[in-house]
N, CA, C and O atoms as a GROMACS GRO file, in nm:
protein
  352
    1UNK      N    1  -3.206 -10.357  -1.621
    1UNK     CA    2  -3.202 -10.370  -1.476
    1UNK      C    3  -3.311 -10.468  -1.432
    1UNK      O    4  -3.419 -10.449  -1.487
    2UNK      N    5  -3.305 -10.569  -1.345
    2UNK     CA    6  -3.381 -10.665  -1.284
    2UNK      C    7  -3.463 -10.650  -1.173
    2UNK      O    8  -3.401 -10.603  -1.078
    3UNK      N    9  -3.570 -10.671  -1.155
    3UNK     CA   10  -3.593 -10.599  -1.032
    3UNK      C   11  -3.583 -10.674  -0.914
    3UNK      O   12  -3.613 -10.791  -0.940
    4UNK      N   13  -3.557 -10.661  -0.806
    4UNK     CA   14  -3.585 -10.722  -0.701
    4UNK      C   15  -3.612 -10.826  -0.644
    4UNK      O   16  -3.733 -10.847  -0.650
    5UNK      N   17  -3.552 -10.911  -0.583
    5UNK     CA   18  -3.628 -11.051  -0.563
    5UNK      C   19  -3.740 -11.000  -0.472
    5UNK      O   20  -3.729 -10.909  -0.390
    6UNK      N   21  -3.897 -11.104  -0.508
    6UNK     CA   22  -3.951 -11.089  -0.449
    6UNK      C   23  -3.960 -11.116  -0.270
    6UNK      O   24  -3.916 -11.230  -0.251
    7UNK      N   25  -3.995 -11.064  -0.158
    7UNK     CA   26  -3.966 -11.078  -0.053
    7UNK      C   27  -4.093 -11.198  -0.021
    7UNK      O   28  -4.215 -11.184  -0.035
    8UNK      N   29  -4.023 -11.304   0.021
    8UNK     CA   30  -4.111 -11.390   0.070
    8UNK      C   31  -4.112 -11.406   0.217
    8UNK      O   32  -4.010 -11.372   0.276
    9UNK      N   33  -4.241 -11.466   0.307
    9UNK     CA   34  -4.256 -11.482   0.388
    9UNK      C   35  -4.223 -11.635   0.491
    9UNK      O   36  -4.199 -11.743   0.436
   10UNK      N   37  -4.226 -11.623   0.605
   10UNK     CA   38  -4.158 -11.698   0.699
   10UNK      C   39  -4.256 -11.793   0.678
   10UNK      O   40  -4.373 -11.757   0.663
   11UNK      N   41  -4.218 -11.942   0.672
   11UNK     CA   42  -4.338 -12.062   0.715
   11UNK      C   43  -4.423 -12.074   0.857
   11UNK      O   44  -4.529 -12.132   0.882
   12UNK      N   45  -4.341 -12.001   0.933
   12UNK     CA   46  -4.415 -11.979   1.081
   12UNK      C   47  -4.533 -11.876   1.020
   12UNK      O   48  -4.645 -11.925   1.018
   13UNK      N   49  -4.524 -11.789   0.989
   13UNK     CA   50  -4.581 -11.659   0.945
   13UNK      C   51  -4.719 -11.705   0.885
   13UNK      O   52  -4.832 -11.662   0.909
   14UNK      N   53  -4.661 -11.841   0.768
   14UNK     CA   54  -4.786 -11.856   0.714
   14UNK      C   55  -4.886 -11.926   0.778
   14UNK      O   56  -5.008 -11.920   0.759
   15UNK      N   57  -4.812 -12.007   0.874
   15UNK     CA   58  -4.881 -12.110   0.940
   15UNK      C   59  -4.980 -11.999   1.032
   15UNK      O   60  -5.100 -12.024   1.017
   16UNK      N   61  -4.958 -11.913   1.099
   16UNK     CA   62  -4.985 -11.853   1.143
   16UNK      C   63  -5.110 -11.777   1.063
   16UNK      O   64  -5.216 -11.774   1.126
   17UNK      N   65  -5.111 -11.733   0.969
   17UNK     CA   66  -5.221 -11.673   0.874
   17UNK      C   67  -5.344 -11.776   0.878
   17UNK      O   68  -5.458 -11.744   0.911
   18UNK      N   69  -5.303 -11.910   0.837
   18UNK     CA   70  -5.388 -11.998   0.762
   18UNK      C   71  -5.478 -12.070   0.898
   18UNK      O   72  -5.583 -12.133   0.888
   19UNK      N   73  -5.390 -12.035   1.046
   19UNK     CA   74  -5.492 -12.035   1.162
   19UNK      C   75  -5.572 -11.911   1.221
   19UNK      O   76  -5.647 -11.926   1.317
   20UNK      N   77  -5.557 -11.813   1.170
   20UNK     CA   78  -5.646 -11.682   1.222
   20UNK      C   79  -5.783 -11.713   1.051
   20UNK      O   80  -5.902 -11.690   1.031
   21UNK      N   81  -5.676 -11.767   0.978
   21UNK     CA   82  -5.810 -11.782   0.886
   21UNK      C   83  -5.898 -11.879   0.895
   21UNK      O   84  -6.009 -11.861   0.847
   22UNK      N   85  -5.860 -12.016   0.966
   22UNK     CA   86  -5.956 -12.100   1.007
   22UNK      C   87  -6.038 -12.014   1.147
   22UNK      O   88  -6.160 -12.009   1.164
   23UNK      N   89  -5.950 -11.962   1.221
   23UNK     CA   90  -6.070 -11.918   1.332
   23UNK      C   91  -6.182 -11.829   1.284
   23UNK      O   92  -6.287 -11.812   1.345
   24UNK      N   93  -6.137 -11.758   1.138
   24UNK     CA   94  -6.212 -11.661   1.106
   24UNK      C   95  -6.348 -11.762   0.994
   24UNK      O   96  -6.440 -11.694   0.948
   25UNK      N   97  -6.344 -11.895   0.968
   25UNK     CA   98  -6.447 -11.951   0.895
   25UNK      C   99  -6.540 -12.047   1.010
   25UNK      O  100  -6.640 -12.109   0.974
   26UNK      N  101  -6.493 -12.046   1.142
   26UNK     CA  102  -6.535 -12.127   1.232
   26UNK      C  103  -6.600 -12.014   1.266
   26UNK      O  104  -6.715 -12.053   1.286
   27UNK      N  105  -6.597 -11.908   1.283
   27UNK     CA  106  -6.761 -11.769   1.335
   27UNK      C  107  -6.788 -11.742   1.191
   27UNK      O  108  -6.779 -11.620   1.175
   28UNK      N  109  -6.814 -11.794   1.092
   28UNK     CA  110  -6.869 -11.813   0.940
   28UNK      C  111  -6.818 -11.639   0.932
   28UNK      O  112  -6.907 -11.565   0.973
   29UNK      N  113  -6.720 -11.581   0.898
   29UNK     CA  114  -6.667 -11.490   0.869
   29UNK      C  115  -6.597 -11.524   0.717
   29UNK      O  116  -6.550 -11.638   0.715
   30UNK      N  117  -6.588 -11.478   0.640
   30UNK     CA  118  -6.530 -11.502   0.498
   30UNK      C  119  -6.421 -11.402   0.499
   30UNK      O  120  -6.447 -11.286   0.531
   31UNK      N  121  -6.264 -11.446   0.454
   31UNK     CA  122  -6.206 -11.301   0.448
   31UNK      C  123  -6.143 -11.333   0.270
   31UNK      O  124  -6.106 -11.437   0.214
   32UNK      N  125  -6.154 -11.198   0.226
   32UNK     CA  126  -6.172 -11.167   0.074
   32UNK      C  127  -5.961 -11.039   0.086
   32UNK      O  128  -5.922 -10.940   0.148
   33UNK      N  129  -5.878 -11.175  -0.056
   33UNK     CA  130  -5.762 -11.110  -0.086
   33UNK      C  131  -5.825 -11.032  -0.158
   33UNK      O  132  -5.920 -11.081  -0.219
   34UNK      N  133  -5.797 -10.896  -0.175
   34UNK     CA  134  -5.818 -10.824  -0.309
   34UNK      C  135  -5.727 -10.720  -0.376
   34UNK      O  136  -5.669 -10.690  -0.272
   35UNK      N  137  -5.680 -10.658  -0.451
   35UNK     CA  138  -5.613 -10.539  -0.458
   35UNK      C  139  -5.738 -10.421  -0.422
   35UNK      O  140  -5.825 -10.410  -0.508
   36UNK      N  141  -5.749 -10.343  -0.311
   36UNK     CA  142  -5.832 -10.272  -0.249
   36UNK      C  143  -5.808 -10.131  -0.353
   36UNK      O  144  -5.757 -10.041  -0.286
   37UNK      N  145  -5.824 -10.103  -0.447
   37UNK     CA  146  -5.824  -9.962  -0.511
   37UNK      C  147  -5.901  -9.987  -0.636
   37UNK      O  148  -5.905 -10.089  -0.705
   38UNK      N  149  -5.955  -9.886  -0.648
   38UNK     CA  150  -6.055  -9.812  -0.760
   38UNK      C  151  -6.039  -9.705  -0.771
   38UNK      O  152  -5.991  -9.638  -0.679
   39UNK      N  153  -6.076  -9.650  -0.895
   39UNK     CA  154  -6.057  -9.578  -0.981
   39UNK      C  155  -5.921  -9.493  -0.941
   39UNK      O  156  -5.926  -9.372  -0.964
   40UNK      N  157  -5.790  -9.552  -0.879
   40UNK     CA  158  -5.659  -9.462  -0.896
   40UNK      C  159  -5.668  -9.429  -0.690
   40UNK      O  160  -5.580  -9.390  -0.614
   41UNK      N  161  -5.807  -9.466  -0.663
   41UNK     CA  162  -5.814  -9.436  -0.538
   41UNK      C  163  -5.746  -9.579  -0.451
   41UNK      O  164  -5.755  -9.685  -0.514
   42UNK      N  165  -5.672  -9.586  -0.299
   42UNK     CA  166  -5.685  -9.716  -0.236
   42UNK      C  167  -5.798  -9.718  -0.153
   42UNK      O  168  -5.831  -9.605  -0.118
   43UNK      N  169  -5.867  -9.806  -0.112
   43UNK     CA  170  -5.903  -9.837   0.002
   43UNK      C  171  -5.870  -9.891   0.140
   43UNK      O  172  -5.766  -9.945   0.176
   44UNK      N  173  -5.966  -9.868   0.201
   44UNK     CA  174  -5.904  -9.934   0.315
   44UNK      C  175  -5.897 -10.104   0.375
   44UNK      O  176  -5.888 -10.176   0.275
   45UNK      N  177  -5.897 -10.136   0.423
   45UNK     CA  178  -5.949 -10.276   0.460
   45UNK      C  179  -6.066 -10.303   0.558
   45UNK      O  180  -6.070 -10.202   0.629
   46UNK      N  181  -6.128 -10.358   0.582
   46UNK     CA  182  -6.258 -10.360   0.662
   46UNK      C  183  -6.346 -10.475   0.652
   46UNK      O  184  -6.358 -10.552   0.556
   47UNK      N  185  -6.402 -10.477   0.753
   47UNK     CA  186  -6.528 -10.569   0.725
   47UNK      C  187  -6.658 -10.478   0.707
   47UNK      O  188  -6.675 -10.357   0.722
   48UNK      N  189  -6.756 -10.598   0.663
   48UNK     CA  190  -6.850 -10.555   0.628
   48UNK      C  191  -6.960 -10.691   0.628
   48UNK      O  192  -6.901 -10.799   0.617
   49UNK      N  193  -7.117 -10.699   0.639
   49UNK     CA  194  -7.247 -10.748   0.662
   49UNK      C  195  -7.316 -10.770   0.516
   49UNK      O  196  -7.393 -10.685   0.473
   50UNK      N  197  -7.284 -10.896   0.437
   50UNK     CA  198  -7.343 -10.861   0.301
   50UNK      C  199  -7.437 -11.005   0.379
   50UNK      O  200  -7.391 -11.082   0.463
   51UNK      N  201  -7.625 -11.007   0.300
   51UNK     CA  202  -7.672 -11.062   0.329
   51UNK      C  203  -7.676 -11.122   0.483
   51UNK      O  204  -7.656 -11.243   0.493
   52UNK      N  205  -7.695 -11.061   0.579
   52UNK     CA  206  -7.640 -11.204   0.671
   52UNK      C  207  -7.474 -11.242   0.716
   52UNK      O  208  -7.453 -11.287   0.829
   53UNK      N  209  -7.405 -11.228   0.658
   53UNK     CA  210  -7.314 -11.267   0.630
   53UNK      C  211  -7.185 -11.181   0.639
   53UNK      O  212  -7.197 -11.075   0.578
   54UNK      N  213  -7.062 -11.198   0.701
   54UNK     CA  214  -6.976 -11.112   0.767
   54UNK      C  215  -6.845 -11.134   0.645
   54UNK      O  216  -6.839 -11.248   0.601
   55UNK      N  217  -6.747 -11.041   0.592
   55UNK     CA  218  -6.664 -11.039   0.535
   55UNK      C  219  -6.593 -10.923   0.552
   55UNK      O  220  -6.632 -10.806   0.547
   56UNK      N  221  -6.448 -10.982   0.579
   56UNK     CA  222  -6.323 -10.912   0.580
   56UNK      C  223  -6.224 -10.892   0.465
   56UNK      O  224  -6.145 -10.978   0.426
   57UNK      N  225  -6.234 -10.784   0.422
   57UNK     CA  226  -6.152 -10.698   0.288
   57UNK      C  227  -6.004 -10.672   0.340
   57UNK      O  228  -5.967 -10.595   0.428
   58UNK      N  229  -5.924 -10.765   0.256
   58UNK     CA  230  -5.775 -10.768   0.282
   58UNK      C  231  -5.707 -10.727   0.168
   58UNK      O  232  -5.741 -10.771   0.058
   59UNK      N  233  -5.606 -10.639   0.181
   59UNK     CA  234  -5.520 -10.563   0.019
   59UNK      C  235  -5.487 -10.715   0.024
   59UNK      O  236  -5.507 -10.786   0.123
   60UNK      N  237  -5.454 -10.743  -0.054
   60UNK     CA  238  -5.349 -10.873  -0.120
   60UNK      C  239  -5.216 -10.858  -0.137
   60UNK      O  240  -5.137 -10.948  -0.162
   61UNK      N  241  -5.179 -10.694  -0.116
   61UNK     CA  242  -5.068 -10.699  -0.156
   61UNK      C  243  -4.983 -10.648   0.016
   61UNK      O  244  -4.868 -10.607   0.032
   62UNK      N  245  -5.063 -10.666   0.094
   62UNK     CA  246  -5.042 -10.634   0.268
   62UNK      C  247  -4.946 -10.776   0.264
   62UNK      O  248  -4.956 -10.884   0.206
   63UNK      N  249  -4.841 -10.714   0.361
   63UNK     CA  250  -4.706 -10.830   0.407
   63UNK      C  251  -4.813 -10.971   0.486
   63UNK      O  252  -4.931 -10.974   0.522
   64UNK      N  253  -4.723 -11.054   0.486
   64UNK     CA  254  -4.836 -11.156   0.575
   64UNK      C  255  -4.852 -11.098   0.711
   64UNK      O  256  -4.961 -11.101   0.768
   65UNK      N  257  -4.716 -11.031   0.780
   65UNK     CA  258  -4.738 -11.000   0.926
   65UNK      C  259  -4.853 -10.883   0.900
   65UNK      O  260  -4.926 -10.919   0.992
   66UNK      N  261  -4.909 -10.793   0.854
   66UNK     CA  262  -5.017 -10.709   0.808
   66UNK      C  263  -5.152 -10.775   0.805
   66UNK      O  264  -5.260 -10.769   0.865
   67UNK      N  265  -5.103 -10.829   0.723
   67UNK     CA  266  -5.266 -10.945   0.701
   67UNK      C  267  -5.324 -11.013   0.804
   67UNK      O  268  -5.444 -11.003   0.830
   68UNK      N  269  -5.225 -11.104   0.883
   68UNK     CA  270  -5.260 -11.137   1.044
   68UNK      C  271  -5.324 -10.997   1.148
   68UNK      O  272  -5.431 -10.973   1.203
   69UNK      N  273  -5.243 -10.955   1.139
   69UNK     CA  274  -5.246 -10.798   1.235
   69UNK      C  275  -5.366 -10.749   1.166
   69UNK      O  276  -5.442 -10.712   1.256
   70UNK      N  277  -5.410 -10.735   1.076
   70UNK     CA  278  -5.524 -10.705   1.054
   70UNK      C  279  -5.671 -10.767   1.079
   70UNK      O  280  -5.762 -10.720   1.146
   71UNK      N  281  -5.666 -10.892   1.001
   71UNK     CA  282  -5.784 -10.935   1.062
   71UNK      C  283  -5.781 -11.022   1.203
   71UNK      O  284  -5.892 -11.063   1.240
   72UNK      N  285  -5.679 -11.052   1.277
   72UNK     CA  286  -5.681 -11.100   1.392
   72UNK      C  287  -5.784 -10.928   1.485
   72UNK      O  288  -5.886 -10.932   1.554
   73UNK      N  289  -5.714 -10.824   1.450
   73UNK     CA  290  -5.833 -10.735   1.526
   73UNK      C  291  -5.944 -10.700   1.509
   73UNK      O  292  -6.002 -10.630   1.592
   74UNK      N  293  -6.018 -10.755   1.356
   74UNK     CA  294  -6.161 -10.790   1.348
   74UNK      C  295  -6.214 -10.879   1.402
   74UNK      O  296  -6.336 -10.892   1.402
   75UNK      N  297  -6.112 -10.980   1.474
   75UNK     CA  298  -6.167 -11.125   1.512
   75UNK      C  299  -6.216 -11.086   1.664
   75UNK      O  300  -6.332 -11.105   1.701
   76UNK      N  301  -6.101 -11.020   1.759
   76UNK     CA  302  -6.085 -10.985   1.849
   76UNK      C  303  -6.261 -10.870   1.893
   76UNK      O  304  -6.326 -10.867   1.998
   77UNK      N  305  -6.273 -10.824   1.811
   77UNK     CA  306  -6.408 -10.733   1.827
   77UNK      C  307  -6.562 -10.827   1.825
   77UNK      O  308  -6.606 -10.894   1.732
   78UNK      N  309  -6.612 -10.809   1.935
   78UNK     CA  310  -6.684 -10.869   1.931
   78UNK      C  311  -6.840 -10.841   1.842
   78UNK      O  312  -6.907 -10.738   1.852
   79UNK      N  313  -6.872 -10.959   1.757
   79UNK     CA  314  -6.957 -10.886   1.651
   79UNK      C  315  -7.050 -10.818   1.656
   79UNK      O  316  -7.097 -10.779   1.550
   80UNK      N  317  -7.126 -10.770   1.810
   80UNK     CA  318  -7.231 -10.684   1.826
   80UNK      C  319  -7.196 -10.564   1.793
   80UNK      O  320  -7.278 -10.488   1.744
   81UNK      N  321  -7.033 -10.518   1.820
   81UNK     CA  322  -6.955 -10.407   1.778
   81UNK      C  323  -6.951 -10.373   1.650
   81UNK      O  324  -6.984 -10.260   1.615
   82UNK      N  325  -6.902 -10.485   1.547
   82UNK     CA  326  -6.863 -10.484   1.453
   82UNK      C  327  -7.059 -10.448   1.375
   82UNK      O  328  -7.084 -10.344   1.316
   83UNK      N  329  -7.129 -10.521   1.390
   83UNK     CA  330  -7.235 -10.477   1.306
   83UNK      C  331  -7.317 -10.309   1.364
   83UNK      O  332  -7.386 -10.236   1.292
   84UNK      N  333  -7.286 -10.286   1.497
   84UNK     CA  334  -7.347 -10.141   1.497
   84UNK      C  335  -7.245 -10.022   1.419
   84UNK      O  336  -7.281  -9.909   1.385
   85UNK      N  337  -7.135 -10.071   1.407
   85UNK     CA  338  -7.047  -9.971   1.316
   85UNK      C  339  -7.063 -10.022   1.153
   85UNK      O  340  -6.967  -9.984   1.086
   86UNK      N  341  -7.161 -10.096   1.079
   86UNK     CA  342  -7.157 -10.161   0.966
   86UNK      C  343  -7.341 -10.095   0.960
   86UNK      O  344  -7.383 -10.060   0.849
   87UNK      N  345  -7.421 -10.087   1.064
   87UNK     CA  346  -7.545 -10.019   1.036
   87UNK      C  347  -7.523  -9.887   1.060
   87UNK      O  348  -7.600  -9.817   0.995
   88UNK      N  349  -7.451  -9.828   1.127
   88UNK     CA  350  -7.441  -9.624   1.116
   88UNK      C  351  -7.449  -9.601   0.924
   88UNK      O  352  -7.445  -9.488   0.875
   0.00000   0.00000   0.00000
């Protein structure tokens, strides 16, 4: 049995990604594909304050409309927000 064609995404869609990801390197934000799970566990997606420095944790395996929808609402938060919920 074969599996599945893979489901690919719309060229609008991508175009669309690859500009929430330039807006996201123009406020020096870094966003990181990853497969988000360890040890059997998933994670979630999130940002986070390493050095100085702001980064957004994306599954890799999130649809493109996901991936937009996701970090477009880290973008949307303004970062005084985003770092008092990254120092609790």
């Amino acid at each position: 049995m074969t599996p599945p064609p893979k489901k690919t995404s719309s060229p609008a869609l991508e175009k669309q990604l690859l500009e929430i990801e330039n807006q996201a390197a123009e406020k020096n934000i870094h966003i990181h594909y990853d497969r988000l799970e360890a040890a059997g566990l998933k994670l979630k997606d999130g940002m986070c304050k390493l050095d100085g420095e702001y980064h957004i944790f994306v599954d890799r395996r999130k649809s493109v409309a996901d991936k937009i929808d996701i970090i477009q609402a880290f973008l949307d938060q303004p970062i005084s927000e985003i770092t008092e919920k990254v120092d609790e």
